[in-house]
C-alpha positions as CSV (number, residue, x, y, z in Angstrom):
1,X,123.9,156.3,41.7
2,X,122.6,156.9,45.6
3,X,119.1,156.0,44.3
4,X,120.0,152.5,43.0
5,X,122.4,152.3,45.5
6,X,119.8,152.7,48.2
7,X,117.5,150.3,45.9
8,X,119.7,147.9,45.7
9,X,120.3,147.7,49.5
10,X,116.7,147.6,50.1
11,X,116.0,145.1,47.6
12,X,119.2,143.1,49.1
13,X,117.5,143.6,52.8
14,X,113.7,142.2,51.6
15,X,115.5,139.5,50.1
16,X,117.4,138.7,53.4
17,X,114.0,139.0,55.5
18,X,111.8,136.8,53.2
19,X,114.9,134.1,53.7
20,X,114.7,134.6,57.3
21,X,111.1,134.5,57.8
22,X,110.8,130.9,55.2
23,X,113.3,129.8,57.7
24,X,111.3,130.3,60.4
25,X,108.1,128.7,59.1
26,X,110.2,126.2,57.9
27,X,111.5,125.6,61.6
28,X,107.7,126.0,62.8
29,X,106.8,123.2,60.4
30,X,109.5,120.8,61.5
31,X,108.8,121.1,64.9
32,X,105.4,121.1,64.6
33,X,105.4,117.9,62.7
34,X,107.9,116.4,65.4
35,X,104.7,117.4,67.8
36,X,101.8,116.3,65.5
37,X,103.7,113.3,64.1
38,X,101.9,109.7,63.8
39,X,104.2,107.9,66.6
40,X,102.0,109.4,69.4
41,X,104.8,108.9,71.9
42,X,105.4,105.9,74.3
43,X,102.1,106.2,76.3
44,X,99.4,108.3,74.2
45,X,97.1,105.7,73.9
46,X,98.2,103.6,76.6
47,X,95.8,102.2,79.6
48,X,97.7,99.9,82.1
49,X,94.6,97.1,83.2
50,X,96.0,95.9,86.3
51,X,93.2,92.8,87.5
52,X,93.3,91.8,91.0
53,X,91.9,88.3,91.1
54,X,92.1,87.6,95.0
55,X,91.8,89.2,98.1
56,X,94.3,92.2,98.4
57,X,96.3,90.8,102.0
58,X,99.5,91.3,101.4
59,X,102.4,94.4,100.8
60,X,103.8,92.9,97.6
61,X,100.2,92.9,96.3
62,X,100.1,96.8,96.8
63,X,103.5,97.4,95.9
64,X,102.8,95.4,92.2
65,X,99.6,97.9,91.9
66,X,101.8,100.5,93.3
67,X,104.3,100.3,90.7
68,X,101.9,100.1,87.7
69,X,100.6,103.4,88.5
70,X,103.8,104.5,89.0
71,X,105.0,103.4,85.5
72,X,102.0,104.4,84.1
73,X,102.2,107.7,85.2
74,X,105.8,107.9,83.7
75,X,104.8,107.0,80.5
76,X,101.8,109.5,80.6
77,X,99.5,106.8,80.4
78,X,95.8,107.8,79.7
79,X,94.8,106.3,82.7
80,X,95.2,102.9,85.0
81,X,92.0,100.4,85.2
82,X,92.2,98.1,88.6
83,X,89.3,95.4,88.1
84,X,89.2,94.2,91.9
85,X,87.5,90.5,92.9
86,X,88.1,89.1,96.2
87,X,86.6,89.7,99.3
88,X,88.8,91.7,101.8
89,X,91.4,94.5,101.8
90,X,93.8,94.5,104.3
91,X,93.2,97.9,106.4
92,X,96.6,99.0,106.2
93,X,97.0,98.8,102.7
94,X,93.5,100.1,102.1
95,X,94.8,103.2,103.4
96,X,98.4,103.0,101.5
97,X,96.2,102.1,98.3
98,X,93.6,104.8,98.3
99,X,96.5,107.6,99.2
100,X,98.4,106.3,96.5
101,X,95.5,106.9,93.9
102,X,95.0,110.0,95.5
103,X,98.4,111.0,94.4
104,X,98.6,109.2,90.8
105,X,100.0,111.5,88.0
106,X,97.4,109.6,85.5
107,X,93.7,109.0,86.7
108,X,92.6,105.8,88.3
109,X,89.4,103.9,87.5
110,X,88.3,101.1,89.4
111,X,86.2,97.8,88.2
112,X,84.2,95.7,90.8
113,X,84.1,92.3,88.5
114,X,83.5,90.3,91.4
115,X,84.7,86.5,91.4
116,X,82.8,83.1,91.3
117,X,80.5,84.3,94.2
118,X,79.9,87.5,92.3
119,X,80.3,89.8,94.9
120,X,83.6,91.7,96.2
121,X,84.3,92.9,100.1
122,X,83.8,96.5,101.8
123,X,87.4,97.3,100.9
124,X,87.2,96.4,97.4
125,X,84.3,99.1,97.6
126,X,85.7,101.3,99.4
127,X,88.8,101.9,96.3
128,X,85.7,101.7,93.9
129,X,85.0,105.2,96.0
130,X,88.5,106.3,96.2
131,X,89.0,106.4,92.2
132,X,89.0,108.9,89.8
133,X,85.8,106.8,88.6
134,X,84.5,103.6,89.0
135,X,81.6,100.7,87.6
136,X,80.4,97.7,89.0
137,X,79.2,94.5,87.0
138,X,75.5,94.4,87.1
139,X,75.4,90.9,88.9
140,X,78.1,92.2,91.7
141,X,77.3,92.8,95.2
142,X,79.9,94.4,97.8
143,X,79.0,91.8,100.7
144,X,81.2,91.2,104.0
145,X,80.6,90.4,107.4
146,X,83.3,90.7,110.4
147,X,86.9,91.9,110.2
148,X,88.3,90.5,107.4
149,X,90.2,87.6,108.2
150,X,93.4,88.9,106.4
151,X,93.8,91.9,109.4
152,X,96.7,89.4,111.6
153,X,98.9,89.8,108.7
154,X,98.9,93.6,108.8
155,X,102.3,94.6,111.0
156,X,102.0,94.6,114.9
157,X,103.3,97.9,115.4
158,X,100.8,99.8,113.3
159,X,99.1,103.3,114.2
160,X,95.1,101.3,113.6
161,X,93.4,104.7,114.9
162,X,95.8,106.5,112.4
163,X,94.8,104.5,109.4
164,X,91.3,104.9,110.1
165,X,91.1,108.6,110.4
166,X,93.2,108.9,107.4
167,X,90.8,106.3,105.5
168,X,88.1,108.3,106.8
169,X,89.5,111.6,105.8
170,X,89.9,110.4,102.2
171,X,86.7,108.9,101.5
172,X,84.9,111.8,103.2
173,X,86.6,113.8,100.1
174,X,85.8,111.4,97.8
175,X,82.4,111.2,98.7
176,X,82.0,114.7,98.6
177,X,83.1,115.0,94.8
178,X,81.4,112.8,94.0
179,X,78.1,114.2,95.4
180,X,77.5,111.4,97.8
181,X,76.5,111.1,101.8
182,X,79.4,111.3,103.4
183,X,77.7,109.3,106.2
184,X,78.7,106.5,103.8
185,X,82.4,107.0,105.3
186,X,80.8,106.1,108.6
187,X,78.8,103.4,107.2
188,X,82.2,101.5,105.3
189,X,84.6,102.1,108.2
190,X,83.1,102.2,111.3
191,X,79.3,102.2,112.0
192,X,78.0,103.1,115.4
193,X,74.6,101.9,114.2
194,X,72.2,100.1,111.5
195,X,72.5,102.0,108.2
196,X,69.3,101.8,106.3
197,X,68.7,103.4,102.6
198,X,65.1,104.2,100.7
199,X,64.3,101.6,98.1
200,X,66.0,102.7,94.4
201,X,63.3,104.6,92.9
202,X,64.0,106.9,89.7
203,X,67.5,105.6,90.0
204,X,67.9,107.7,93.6
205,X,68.3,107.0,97.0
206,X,69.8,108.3,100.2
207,X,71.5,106.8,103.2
208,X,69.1,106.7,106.0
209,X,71.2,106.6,109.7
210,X,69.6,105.8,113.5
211,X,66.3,104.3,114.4
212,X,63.2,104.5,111.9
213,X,59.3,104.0,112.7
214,X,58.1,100.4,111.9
215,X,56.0,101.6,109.0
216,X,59.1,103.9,107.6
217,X,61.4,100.4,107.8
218,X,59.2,98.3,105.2
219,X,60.2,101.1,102.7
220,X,64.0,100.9,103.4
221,X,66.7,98.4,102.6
222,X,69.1,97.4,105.5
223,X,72.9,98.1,104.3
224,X,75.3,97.8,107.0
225,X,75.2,96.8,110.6
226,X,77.7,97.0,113.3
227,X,78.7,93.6,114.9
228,X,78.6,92.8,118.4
229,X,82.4,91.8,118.3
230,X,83.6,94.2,116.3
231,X,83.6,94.9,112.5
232,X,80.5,95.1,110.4
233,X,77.9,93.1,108.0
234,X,76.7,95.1,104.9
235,X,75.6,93.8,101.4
236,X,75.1,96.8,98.6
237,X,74.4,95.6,95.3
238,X,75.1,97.4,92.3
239,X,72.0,99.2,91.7
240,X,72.1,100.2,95.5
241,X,75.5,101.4,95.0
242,X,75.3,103.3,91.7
243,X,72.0,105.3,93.2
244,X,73.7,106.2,96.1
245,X,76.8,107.6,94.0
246,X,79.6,105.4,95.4
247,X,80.3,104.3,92.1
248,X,79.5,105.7,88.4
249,X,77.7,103.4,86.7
250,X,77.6,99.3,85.2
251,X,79.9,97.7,83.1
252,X,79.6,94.7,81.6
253,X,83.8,93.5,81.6
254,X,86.6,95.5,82.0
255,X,86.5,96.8,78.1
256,X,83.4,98.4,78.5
257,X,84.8,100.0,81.7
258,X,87.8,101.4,80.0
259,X,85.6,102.8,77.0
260,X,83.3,104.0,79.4
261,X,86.4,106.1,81.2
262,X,87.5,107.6,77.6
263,X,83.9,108.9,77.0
264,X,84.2,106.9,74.1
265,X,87.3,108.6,72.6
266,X,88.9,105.1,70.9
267,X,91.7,107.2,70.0
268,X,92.8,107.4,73.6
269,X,93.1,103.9,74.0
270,X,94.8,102.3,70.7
271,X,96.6,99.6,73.1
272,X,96.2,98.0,76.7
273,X,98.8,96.7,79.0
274,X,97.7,93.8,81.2
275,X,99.1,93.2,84.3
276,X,97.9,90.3,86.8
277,X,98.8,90.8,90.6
278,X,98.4,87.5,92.0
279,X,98.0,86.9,96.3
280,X,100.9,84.2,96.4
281,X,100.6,83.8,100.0
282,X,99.4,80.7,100.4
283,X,102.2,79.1,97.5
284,X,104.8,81.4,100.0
285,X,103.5,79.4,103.0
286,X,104.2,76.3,101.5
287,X,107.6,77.2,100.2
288,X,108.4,78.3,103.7
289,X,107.5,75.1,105.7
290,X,109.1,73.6,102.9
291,X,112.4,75.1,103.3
292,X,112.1,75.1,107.1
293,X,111.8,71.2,106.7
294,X,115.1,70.9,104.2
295,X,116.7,73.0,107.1
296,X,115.6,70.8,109.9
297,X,116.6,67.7,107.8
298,X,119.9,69.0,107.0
299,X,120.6,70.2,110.8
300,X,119.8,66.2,111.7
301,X,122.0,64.7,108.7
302,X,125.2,67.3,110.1
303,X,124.1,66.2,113.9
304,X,124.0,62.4,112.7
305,X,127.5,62.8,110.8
306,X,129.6,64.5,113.6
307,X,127.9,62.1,116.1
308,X,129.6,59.1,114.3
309,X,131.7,57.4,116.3
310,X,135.3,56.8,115.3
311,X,137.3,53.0,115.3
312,X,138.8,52.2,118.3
313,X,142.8,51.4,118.1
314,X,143.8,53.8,115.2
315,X,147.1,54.7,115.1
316,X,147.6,58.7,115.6
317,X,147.4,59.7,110.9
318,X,144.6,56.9,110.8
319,X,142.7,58.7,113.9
320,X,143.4,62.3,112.3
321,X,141.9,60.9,109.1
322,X,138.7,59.4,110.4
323,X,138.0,63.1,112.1
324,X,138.9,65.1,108.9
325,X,136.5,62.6,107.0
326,X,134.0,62.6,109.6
327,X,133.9,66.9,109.4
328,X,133.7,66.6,105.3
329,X,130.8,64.2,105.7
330,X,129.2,66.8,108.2
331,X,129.7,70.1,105.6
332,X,127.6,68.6,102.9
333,X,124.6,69.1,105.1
334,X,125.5,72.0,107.2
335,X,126.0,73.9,103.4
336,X,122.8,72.5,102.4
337,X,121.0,73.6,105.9
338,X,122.5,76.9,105.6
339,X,120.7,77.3,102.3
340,X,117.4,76.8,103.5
341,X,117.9,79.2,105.9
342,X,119.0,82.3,103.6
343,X,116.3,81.4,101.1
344,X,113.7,80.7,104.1
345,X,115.0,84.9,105.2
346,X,115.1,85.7,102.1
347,X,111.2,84.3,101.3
348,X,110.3,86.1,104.6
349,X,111.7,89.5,103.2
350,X,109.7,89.4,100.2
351,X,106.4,88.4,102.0
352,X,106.5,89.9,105.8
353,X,103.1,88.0,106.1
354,X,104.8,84.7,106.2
355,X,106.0,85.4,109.8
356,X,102.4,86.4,110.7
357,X,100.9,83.1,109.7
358,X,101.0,80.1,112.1
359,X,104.4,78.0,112.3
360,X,104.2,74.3,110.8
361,X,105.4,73.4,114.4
362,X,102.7,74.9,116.4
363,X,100.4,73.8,117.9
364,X,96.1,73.6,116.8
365,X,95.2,76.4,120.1
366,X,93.3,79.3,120.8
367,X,95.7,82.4,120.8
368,X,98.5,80.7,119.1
369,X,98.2,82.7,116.1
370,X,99.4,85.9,117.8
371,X,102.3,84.2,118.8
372,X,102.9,83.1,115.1
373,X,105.8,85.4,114.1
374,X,107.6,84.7,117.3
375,X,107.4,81.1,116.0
376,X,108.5,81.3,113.0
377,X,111.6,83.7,114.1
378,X,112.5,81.1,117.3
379,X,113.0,78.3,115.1
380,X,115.0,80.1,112.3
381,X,117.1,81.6,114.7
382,X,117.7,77.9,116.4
383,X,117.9,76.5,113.4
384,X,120.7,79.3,112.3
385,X,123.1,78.6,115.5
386,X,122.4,75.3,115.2
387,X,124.5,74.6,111.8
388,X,127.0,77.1,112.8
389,X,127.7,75.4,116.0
390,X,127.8,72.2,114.0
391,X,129.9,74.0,111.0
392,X,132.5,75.4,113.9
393,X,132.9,71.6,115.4
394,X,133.5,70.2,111.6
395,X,135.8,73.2,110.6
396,X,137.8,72.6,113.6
397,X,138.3,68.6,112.8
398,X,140.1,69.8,109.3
């Protein structure tokens, strides 16, 4: 009786541990399926093409490329492509840019496409450095020449020396991994002198800095030179730029980038968000002196209506009824004034730059653009007490 007793216990106790351990596998199973299922998940797959048609001169520009890598990075996005044209980047958001890459949770990968001129500014190259990798179309030079003409928008009270140590700083490090001179940092931001490089031979060549012999010079191509008033002219072409490592290689279109990124692996990139971050500026210019015009128009019409002049010889309820009619002819405009105004702030909010661009009512001379913003703010405040002066007269005639 013990002996089948104990048997049957120990068959009893295998039969509860084979249930257990099925269970388990089972469990493994499920959630190894829930991990290896065919829905890859809301970004497997995913690369967010952000192209950047114009010149990048303004902080809603950065912010829209901002918050792509932002989202992408969130949704575990393979990676973000930026395909830059245009021909400047504002300094200051150069540097917010390139730190912002640094700091991506998904990698980065930048496309010079160039525009109709096929060639993109010092700037656009200098990101092209700053990715994670980066390809230039064959036909596309970097080319510039000057400060770019976009640097008045940037805010008055910015650290400059700041921004350029920190832009330095981070395409030293860039530079570095990716094998390159870092004398190139130098050469992008700030050159104290011509920068020269040997002729591409074997796909190589090296950044050549200072004065050269007259028979060394006819094997060298001129890259950059500093500018007697400040800034730089420098043209690199693509086969320049891809010997001296400060980008990865040619790519046709932004496609052939991407694939190019995934080392092939199509898997990685079953579907592609495309985002367009457009400049605006110049529509937000027109909007503006467009609503500062409706504001003016309106402040005239309110002027004009509380101006009117009542009839002579009314009786006291005539007299009190000419005023309270004069007042409600007045609020139509002062309402419609006031508009303009809070869409004119509210336009300005949005796009800072507007306030650094010159006023419609100023005039055509040397120095006036630095003045621009105080402009722009004069004759919105004026406009602003204006109408409410005008609104306080009406109200008090009702």
């Amino acid at each position: 009786m013990d002996d089948g007793a104990s048997m049957s216990e120990k068959s009893i106790r295998s039969k509860a541990l084979a249930v257990l351990v099925l269970g388990a596998l089972a469990l493994v199973a499920v959630l190894g399926g829930a991990g290896t299922s065919r829905d890859p998940g809301p970004g497997r797959g995913l690369v967010v093409h952000v192209r950047v048609a114009d010149d990048i001169e303004t902080t809603a520009m950065a912010e829209g490329i901002e918050e792509a890598i932002r989202v992408a990075g969130g949704e575990h996005a393979a990676g973000v492509l930026l395909e830059l044209s245009g021909n400047a980047v504002r300094s200051d958001l150069a540097w917010r840019l390139g730190s912002s890459m640094d700091e991506a949770d998904v990698p980065v990968w930048v496309f010079l496409a160039g525009g109709g001129d096929n060639e993109v500014g010092a700037g656009q190259l200098e990101l092209a450095v700053r990715a994670d990798a980066a390809w230039m179309a064959g036909a596309v030079a970097a080319a510039w020449e000057g400060p770019a003409a976009c640097e008045p928008l940037a805010p008055a009270d910015l650290d400059g020396e700041r921004v350029l140590r920190e832009r330095y700083s981070g395409l030293w490090v860039a530079l570095q991994r990716r094998g390159a001179d870092e004398q190139a940092a130098n050469a992008l931001l700030r050159p104290s002198g011509t920068i020269r490089a040997t002729r591409v031979l074997g796909g190589s060549s090296r950044l050549v800095v200072g004065p050269v012999a007259p028979q060394d010079a006819e094997v060298m191509v001129t890259l950059i030179e500093p500018l007697a008033g400040g800034g730089s002219a420098g043209r690199v072409d693509c086969e320049m730029a891809i010997a001296l490592k400060l980008v990865d290689g040619e790519a046709r279109h932004a496609r052939d980038a991407i694939r190019q990124a995934l080392a092939g692996d199509v898997d990685r990139a079953r579907r592609t968000r495309r985002i367009t971050i457009e400049n605006g500026l110049a529509d937000a210019l027109d909007r503006g002196r467009a609503l500062l015009g409706s504001a003016r128009a309106a402040e005239a019409g309110a002027a004009a209506a509380l101006r009117r002049r009542l009839g002579s010889g009314l009786g006291d309820a005539a007299y009190r009824r000419a005023r309270v009619e004069r007042a409600r002819r007045a609020l139509g405009p002062i309402a419609e004034g006031e508009a303009a105004v809070r869409a004119l702030e509210e336009l300005a909010r949005r796009t800072p730059e507007l306030l650094r661009t010159r006023a419609p009512d100023q005039a055509d001379l040397p120095g006036v653009e630095a003045d621009a913003g105080d402009a722009w703010r004069r004759a919105i405040e004026s406009l602003r007490r204006s109408l409410a002066d005008a609104r306080a007269r009406a109200e008090a005639d009702l």
